[in-house]
C-alpha positions as CSV (number, residue, x, y, z in Angstrom):
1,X,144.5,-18.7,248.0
2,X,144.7,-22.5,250.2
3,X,145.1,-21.0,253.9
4,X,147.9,-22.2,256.6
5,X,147.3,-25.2,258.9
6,X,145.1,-23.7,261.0
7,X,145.9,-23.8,265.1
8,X,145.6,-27.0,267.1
9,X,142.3,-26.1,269.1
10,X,140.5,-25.6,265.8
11,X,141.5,-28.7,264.0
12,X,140.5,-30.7,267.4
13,X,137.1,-28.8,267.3
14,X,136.1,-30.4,263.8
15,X,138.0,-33.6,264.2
16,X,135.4,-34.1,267.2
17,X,132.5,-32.6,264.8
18,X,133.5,-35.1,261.9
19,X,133.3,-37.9,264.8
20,X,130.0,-36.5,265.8
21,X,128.7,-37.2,261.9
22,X,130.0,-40.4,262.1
23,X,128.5,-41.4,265.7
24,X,125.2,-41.0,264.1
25,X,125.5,-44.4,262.5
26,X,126.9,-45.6,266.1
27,X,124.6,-44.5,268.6
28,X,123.3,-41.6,270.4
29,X,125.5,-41.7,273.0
30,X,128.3,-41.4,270.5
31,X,127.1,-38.4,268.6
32,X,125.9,-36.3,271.3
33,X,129.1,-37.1,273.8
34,X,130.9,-36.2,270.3
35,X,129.0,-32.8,269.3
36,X,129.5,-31.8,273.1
37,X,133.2,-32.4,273.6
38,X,132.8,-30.5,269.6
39,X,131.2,-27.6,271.2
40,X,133.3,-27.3,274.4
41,X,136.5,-27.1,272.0
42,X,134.5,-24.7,269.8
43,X,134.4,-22.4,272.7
44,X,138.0,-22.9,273.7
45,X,139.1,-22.6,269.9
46,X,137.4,-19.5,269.1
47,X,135.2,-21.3,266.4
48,X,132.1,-20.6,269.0
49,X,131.7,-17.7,270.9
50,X,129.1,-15.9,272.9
51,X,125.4,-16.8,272.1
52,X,126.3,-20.0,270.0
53,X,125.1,-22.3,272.1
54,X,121.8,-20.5,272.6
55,X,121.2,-21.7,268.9
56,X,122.1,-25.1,269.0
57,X,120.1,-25.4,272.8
58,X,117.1,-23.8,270.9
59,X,117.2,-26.0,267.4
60,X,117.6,-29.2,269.9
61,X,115.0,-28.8,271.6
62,X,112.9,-27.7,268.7
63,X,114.0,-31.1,267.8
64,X,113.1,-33.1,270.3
65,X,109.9,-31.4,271.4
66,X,108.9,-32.2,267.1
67,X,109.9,-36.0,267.8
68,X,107.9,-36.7,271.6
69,X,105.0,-35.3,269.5
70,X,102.9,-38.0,268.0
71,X,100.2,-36.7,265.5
72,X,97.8,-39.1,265.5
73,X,97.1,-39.3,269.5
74,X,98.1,-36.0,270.2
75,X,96.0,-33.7,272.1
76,X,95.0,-30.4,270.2
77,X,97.6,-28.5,272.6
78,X,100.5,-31.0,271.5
79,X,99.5,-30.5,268.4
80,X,99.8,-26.3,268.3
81,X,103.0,-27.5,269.9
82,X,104.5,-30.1,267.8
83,X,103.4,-27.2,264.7
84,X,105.7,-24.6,266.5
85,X,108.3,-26.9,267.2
86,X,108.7,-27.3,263.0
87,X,108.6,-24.2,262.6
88,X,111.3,-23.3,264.8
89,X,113.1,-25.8,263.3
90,X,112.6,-24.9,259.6
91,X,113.3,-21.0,260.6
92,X,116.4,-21.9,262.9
93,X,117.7,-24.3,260.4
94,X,117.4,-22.0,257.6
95,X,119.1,-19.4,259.8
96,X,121.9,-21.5,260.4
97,X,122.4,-22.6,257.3
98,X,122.4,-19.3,256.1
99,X,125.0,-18.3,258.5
100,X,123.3,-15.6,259.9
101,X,123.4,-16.1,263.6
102,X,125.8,-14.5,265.5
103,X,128.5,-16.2,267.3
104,X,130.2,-18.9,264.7
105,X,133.5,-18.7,263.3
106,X,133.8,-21.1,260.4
107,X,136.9,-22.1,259.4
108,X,138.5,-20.9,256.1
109,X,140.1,-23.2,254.3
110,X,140.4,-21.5,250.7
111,X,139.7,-18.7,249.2
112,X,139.1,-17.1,246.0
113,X,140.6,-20.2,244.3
114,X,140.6,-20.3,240.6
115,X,140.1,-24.1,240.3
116,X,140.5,-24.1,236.3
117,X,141.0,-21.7,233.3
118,X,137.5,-19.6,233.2
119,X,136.0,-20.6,236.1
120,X,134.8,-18.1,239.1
121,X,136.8,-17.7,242.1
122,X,135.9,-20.4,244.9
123,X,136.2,-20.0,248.6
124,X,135.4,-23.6,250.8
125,X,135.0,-23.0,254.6
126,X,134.3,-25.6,257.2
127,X,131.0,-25.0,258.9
128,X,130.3,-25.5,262.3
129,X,126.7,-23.9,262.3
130,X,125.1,-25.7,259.1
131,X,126.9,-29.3,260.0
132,X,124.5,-28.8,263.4
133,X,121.8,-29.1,261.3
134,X,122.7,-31.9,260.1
135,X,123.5,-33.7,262.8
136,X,120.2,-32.4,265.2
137,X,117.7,-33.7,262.3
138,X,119.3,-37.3,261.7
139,X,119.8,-37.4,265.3
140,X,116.6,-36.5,267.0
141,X,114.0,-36.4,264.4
142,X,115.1,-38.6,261.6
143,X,116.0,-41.8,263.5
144,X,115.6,-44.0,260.4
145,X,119.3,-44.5,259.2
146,X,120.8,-47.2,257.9
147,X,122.8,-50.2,260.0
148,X,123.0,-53.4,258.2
149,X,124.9,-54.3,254.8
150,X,121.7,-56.3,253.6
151,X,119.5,-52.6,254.2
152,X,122.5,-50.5,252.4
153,X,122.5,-53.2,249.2
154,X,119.4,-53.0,248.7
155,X,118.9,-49.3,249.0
156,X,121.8,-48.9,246.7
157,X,119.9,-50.7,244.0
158,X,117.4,-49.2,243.9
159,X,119.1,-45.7,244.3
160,X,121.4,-46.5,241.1
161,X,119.1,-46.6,238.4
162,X,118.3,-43.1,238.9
163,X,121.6,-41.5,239.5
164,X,122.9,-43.0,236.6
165,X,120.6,-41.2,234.4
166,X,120.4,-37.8,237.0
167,X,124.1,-37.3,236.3
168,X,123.8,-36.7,232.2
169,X,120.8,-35.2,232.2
170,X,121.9,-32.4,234.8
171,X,125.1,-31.7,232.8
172,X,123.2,-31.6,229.6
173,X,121.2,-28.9,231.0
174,X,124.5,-27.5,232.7
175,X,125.8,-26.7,229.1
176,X,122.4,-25.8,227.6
177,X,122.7,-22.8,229.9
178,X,126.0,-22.6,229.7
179,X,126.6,-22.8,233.3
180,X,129.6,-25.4,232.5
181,X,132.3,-26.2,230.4
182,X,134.3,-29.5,229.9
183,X,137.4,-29.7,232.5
184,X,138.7,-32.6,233.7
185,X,141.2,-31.9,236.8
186,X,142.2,-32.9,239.8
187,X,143.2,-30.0,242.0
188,X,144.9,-30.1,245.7
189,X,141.7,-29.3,247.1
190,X,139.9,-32.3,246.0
191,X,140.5,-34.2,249.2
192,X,139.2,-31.7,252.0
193,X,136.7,-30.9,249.8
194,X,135.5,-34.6,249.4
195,X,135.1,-34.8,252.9
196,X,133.7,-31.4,253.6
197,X,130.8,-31.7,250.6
198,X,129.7,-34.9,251.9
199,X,129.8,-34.9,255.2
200,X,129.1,-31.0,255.8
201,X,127.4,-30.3,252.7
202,X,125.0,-33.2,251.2
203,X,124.7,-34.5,254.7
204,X,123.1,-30.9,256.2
205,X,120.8,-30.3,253.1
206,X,120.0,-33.8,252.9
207,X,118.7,-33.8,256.3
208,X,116.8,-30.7,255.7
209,X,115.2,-31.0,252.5
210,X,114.5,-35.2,252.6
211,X,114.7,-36.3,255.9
212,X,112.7,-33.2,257.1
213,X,111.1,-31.7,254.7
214,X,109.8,-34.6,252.3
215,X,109.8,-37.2,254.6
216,X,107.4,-35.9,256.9
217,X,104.9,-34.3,254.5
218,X,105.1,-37.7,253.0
219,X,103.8,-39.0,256.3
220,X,101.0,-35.9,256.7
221,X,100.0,-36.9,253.2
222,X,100.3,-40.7,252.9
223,X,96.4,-41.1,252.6
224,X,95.9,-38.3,249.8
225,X,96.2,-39.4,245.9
226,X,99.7,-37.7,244.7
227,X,100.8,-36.8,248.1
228,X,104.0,-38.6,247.3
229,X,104.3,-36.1,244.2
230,X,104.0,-33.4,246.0
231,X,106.0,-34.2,249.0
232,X,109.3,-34.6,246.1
233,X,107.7,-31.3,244.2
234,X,107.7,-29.3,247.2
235,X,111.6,-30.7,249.0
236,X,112.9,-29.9,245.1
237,X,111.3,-26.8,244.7
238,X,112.6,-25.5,248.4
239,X,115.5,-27.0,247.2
240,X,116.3,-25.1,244.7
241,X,115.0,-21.3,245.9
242,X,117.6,-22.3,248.6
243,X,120.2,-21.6,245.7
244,X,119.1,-18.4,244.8
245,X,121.9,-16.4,245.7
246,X,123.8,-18.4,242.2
247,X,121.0,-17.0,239.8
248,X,118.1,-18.3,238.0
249,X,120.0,-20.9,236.1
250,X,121.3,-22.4,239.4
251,X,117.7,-22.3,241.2
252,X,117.0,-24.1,238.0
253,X,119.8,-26.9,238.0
254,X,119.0,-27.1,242.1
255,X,115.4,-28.0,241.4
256,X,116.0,-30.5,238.6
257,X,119.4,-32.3,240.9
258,X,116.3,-31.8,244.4
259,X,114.2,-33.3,242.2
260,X,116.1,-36.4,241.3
261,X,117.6,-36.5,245.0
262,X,113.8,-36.4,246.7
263,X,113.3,-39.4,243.5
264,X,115.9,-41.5,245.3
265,X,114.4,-41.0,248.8
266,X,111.2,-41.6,248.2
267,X,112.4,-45.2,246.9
268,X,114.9,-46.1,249.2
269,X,113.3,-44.5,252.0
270,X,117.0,-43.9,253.0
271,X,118.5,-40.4,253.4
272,X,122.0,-41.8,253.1
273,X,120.9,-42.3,249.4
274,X,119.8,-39.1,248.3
275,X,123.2,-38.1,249.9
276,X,124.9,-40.3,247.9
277,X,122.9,-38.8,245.0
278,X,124.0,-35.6,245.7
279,X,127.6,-36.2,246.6
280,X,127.9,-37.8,243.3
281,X,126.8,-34.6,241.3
282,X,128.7,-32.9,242.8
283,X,132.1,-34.8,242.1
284,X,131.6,-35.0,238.8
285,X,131.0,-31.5,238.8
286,X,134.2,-31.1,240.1
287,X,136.3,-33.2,238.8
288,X,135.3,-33.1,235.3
289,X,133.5,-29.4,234.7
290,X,134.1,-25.7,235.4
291,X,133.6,-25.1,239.3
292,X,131.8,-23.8,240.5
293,X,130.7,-22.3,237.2
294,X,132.0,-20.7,234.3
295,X,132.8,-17.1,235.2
């Protein structure tokens, strides 16, 4: 069931938050000016209440403290601290993502929607706590986004190779398990969605998992043979644990798709990439196959 037009306050509150995505490849002083006026109208909305902005105060500063931190001419006490500060980002990131701390009140947008004949119910909400994530880590800690057409051709050419095969060897797997069926569609959905899965979606976890995760242990391990490797084995492998709530064969899909996302950063160097990877995926998944899954 597609809910009503939600009330004025709330569709202000993620108009600013989608604005606050998009400042990110403007300028600081457009995202965060953004994200606050976001979190002032979350309050005044009702899609924030109470401790929320404990959490985001605590993940930014996690954030910051991470990035004023650098490794090799720290002291051993900035060191301790720049270890705690990932760590409160990696549990405080997982915990919003997660939706587990109080005071957010995503917005529903549909629920229990049976997209296609066989498929499981779907339910898409608009989330305020997970975006953050996003938008903290690419705006603090990241700081390596792309701003010129010459930097986004050539990232895409490199990129393309790779998704072009990712795409039908996932979905060859996908029906090996028999996690999909053939279903081309386009529902009513497809728009909000769109802009929800990339910009909510792909652009959180792809902060998390490659411009977190993989990118700095690709940096802690640049001098050690297959550190590489293991940087992508270990953003894949968290990756896909991070989809354990589908079942073993959608850890196991996550892992293979992490695996060819973290492929894509590691040679474009470009988180936008890997998003793109992602975002991909998952529109042919939806456009063309059972979604979520096959019930």
């Amino acid at each position: 069931m597609i809910q009503a037009l939600p009330p004025v306050p709330v569709v202000i509150t993620f108009v600013l938050l989608g604005i606050a995505i998009l400042g990110l490849w403007v300028g600081r002083a457009m995202w965060s000016g953004a994200l606050l006026l976001a979190i002032v109208a979350g309050y005044v909305a009702g899609v924030l209440a109470n401790v929320a902005v404990l959490w985001i105060v605590l993940f930014a500063a996690a954030c910051v403290l991470y990035r004023r931190v650098q490794w090799p001419s720290a002291s051993t006490s900035a060191r301790a601290l720049k270890a705690l500060a990932a760590i409160a980002i990696v549990l405080l990131g997982v915990a919003l993502a997660a939706h587990v701390l109080p005071g957010f009140h995503n917005l529903l947008i549909a629920r229990d929607v049976v997209l296609s004949p066989g498929a499981e119910p779907y339910t898409l909400y608009l989330n305020f706590d997970k975006t953050l994530v996003g938008i903290l880590i690419l705006g603090i800690v990241y700081g390596g986004l792309l701003h010129t057409a010459r930097d986004l051709g050539q990232a895409l050419q490199r990129a393309a190779p790779i998704i072009l095969v990712m795409v039908p060897a996932i979905a060859i797997l996908a029906f090996t398990l028999d996690y999909l069926r053939y279903d081309p569609k386009w529902p009513a959905l497809f728009w909000i969605w769109a802009a929800s899965n990339l910009l909510l979606t792909c652009l959180s976890e792809e902060a998390f998992f490659r411009g977190l995760v993989q990118r700095e242990l690709q940096h802690a391990w640049q001098h050690r043979p297959y550190g590489a490797w293991l940087a992508i084995a270990i953003s894949a492998t968290t990756f896909g644990m991070a989809h354990f709530a589908g079942g073993a064969s959608y850890v196991l899909l996550a892992t293979v798709a992490g695996f060819a996302y973290a492929l894509v950063y590691r040679v474009t160097d470009k988180v936008e990439m890997s998003m793109l990877a992602h975002f991909t995926l998952n529109t042919i998944h939806f456009l063309l196959f059972t979604y979520p899954r096959a019930a």
